[in-house]
N, C-alpha and C positions, 0 to 999 in steps of 0.2 A: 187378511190381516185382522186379528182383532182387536179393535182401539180400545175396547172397556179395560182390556188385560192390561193395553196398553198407557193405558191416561189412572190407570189405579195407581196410586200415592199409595206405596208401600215400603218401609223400613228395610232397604235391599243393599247397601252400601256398607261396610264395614270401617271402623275406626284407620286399620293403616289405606285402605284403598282411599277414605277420604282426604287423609291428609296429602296420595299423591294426585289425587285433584284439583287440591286447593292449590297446590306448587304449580303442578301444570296450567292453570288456570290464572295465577297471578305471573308464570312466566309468557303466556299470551298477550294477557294483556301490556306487560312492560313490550315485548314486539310489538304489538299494536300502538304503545304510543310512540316510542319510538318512531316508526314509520307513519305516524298520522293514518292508519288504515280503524276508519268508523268499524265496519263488518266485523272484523278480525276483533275488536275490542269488546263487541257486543257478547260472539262467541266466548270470549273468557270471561266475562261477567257470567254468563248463562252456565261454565263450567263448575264455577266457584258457586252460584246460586244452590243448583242441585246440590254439590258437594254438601255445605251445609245443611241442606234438609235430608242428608242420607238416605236421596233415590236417584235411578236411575231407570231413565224409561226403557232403554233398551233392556236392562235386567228384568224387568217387571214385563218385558215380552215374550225374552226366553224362557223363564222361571228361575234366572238365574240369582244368586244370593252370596256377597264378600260376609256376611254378618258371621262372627264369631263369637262363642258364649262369652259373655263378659259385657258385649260391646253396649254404651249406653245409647238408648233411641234419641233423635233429631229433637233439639227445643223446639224447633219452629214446625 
């Protein structure tokens, strides 16, 4: 495995794939509190974090890439 490929912070997330992170991510979390489950809440914090910074580490492993011409890069 190689982690450098993998921990590089690169622009790999596309505008509609983040917006269905951000959904998947805030619907975790309402599970999560609902059920008072800590773990499962941390997880959709962590979904919504990436999402916002439009990476993905698993993408940035395979060389994979949702970005479409248009798409504006991460403020953060």
């Amino acid at each position: 495995m190689n982690f450098e490929k993998l921990l590089k912070r690169e622009f790999n997330v596309g505008t509609k794939d983040q917006q269905y992170r951000i959904a998947a991510g805030i619907g975790i979390m309402a599970i999560a509190a609902a059920g008072e489950n800590g773990l499962l809440m941390l997880i959709g914090v962590g979904v919504v974090v990436l999402a916002v910074m439009k990476w993905c580490p698993a993408y940035s492993l395979s060389g994979k890439s949702t970005v479409q011409k248009g798409d504006k890069p991460p403020l953060i």
